[in-house]
C-alpha positions in Angstrom: 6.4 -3.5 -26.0 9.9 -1.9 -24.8 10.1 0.6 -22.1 12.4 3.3 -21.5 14.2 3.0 -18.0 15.5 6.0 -16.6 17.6 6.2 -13.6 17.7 9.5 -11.0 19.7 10.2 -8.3 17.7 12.1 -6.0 17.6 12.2 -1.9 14.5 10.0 -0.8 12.7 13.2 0.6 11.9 14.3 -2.7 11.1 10.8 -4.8 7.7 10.6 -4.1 6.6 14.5 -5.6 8.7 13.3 -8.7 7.3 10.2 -8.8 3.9 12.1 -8.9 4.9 14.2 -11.6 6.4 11.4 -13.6 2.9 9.6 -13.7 1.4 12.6 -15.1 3.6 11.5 -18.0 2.3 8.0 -18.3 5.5 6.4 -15.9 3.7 3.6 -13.6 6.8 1.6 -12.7 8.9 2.7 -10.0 12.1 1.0 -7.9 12.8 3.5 -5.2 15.8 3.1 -2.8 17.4 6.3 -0.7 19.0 8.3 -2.9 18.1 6.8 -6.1 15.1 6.1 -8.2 14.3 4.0 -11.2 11.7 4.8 -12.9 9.9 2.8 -16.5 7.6 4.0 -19.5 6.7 2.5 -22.4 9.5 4.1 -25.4 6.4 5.3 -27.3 5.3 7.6 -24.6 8.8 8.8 -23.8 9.7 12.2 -26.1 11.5 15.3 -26.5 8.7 16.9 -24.7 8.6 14.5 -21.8 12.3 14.3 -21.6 12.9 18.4 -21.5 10.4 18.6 -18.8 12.0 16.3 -16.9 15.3 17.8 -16.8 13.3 21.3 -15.8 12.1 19.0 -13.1 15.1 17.7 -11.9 16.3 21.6 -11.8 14.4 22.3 -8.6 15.3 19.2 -6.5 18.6 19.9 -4.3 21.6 18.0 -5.9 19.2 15.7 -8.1 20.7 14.4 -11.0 19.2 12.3 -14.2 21.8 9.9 -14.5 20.9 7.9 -17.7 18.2 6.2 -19.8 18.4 2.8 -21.7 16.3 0.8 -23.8 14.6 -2.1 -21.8 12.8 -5.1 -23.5 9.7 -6.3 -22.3 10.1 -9.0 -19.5 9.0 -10.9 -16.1 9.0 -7.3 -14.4 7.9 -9.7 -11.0 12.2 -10.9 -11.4 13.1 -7.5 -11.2 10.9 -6.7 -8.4 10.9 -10.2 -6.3 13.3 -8.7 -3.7 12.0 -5.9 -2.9 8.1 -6.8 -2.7 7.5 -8.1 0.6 4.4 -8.7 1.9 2.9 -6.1 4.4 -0.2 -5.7 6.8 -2.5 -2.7 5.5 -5.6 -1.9 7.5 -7.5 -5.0 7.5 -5.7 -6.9 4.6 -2.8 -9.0 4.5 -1.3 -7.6 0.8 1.5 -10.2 -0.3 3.3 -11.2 -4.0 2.3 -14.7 -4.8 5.8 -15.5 -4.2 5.2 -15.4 -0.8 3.9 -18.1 1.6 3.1 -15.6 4.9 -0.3 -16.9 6.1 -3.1 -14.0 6.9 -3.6 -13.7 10.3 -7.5 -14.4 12.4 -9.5 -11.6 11.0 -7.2 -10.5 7.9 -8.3 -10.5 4.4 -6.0 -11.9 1.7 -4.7 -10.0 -1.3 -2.7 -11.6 -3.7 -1.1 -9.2 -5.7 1.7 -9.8 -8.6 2.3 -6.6 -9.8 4.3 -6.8 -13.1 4.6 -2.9 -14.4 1.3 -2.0 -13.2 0.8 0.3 -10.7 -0.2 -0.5 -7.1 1.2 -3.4 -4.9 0.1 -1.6 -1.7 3.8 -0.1 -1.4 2.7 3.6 -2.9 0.9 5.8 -0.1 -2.1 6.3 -2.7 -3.0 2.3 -2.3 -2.5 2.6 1.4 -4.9 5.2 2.0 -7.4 3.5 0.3 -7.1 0.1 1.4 -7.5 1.7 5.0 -10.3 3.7 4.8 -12.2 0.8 2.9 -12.9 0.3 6.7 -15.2 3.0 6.7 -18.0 2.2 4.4 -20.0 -0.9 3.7 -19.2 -2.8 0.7 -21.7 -5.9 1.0 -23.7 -6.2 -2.0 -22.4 -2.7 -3.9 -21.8 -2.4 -7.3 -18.1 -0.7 -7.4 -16.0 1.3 -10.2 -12.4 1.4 -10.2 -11.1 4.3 -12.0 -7.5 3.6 -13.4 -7.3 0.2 -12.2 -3.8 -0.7 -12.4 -3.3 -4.5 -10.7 -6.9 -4.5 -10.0 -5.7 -4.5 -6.2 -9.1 -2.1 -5.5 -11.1 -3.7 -6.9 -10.4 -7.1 -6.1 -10.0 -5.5 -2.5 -13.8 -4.8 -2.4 -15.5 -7.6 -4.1 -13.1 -9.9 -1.0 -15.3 -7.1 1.4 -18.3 -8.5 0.3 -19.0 -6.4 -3.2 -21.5 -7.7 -6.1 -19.8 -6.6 -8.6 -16.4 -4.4 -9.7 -15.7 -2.7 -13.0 -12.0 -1.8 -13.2 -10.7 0.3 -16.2 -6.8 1.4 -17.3 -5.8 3.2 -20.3 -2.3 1.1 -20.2 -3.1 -2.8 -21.7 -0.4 -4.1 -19.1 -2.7 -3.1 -16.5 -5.7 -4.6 -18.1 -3.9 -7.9 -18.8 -1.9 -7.6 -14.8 -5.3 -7.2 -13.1 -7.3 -9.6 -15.0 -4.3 -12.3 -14.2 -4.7 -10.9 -10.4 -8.5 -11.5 -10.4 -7.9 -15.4 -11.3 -5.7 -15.5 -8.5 -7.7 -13.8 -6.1 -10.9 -16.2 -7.1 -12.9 -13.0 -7.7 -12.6 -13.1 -11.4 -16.1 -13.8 -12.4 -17.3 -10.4 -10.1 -14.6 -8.4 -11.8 -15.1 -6.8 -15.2 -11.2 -5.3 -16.2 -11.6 -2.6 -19.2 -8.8 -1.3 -21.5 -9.7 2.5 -22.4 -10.7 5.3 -19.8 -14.7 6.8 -19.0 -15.8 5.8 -22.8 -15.7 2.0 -21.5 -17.9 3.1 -19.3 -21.8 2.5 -20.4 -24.5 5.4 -20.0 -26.5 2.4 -18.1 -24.5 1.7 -15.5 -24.2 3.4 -12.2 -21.9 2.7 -9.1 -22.9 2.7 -5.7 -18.5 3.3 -4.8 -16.3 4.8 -7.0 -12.7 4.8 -6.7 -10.2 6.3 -8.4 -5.9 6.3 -7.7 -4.7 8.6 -10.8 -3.2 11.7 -10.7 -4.5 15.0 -10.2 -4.5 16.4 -13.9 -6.8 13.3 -14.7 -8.9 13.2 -11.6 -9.8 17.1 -12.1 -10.9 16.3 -15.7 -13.3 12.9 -14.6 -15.0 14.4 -11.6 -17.8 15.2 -13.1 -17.7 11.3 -14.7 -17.3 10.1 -11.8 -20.2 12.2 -9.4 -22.5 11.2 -12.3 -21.8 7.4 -12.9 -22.1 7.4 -9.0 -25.8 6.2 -7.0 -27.4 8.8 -4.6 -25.9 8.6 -1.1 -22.8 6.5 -3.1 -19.5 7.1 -1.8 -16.5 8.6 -3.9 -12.5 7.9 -2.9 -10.1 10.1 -4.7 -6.3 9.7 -4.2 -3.0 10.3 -6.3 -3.3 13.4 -5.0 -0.6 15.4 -3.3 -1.6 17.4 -0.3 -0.5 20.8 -2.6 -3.2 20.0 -5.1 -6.1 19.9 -2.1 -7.3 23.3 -2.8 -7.9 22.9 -6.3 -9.3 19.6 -6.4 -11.8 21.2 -3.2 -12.9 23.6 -5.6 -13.3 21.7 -8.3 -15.8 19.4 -5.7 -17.4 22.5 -4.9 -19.5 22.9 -8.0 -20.5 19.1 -7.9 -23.4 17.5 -5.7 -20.8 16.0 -3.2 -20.5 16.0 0.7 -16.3 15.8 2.2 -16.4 13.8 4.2 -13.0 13.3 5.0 -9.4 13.8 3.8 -6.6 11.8 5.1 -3.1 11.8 4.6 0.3 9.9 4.5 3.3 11.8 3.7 2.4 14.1 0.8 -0.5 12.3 -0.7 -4.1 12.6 0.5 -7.2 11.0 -0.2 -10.9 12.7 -0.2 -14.0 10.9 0.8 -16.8 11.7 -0.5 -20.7 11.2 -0.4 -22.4 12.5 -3.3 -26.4 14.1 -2.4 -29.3 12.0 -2.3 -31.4 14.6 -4.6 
């Protein structure tokens, strides 16, 4: 498959709004450096539609430019990315590339995590909040579903924190094929159950007793009432991809479902609600 690679010049202030926009239109691969971002799709999802709305995007960013697009073939996307995917210390894990020898340190869990196009290496803000509020809740024999799965980091985080089982599933097939690859590395791959397709992979039989999902808001409104539902009594929900500006209307759209806030966190713009959903 080829991908589209489009280059903006924009101030670093403003990347990561646009880079939430951008995944709204199906772009998961990102290089950002400080006044420039690269961004990748796959050249079937990228349009006259897509491209119009971006330069209408662009138009509201001070001084932001779209520089240029160009074909890309499909390649070793972990060449591109080698120097600029270092490992990094988040909560209780020690997230590195498998390029990397840096040792986890007395009390650190190990992720190993080679990212290819798919999204989530630990770098985005989204990944960090969840990675560090998987603090807060109990994961030991839990039955966990990862909603847009990306490398599978989530999920592969959890079953490493003591989960039964994980179900992962990502409507891109680089994802599915870059998280199962992550799983074998990880040694988790019998306890993690990667899906290409959205909810419909999803059986009416199963249930979840944690439920993640790192998307984006126009998806996450649509498969919260997926989501409460596929979720155990007293289960706990994480929903990120979110920017702090869309926190009203996802609270409302919580409002009419059997769930409990517990908490929202933040880094930078994005935010991150946990939930409880009602034992009755």
């Amino acid at each position: 498959m080829d991908y589209i690679k489009l280059v903006f010049k924009i101030d670093d202030r403003y990347q990561e709004p646009l880079i939430a926009e951008l995944m709204e239109m199906d772009f998961y691969g990102f290089e950002q450096f400080d006044d420039r971002l690269i961004a990748y799709v796959q050249k079937p999802r990228y349009n006259d539609s897509n491209r119009e709305k971006i330069e209408q995007l662009i138009g509201i960013y001070p001084d932001a430019e779209f520089i240029e697009t160009e074909d890309v073939e499909d390649r070793n996307w972990n060449e591109q990315w080698e120097q600029t995917i270092q490992p990094q210390v988040i909560g209780k894990f020690l997230v590195r590339p498998t390029w990397s020898t840096v040792s986890p340190s007395k009390g650190q869990t190990l992720l190993e995590i080679d990212p290819k196009m798919a999204f989530g290496t630990g770098y985005h803000a989204t990944t960090r909040l969840m990675l560090n509020r998987f603090s807060s809740i109990n994961f030991k024999d839990k039955f966990v579903l990862d909603a847009g799965t990306g490398t599978g980091i989530l999920a592969i985080a959890a079953i490493k924190l003591g989960a039964t089982y994980a179900v992962g599933f990502d409507v891109d097939s680089w994802s599915e094929i870059n998280a199962k690859e992550n799983a074998l590395i990880n040694e988790v791959n019998e306890k993690v159950d990667i899906r290409h397709g959205s909810v419909e992979t999803v059986s009416e039989r199963e249930q979840f007793d944690i439920t993640l999902a790192n998307i984006n808001r126009n998806v996450i409104l649509e498969i919260i009432p997926f989501l409460v539902k596929k979720t155990n009594p007293g289960g706990t929900i994480f929903l990120t991809g979110l920017l702090d500006t869309d926190e009203e209307v996802v609270t409302n759209a919580l409002n009419v479902q059997p769930v409990e806030i517990v908490k929202i966190t933040g880094e930078d713009e994005w935010i991150l609600f946990h939930l409880t959903k009602s034992e009755s």
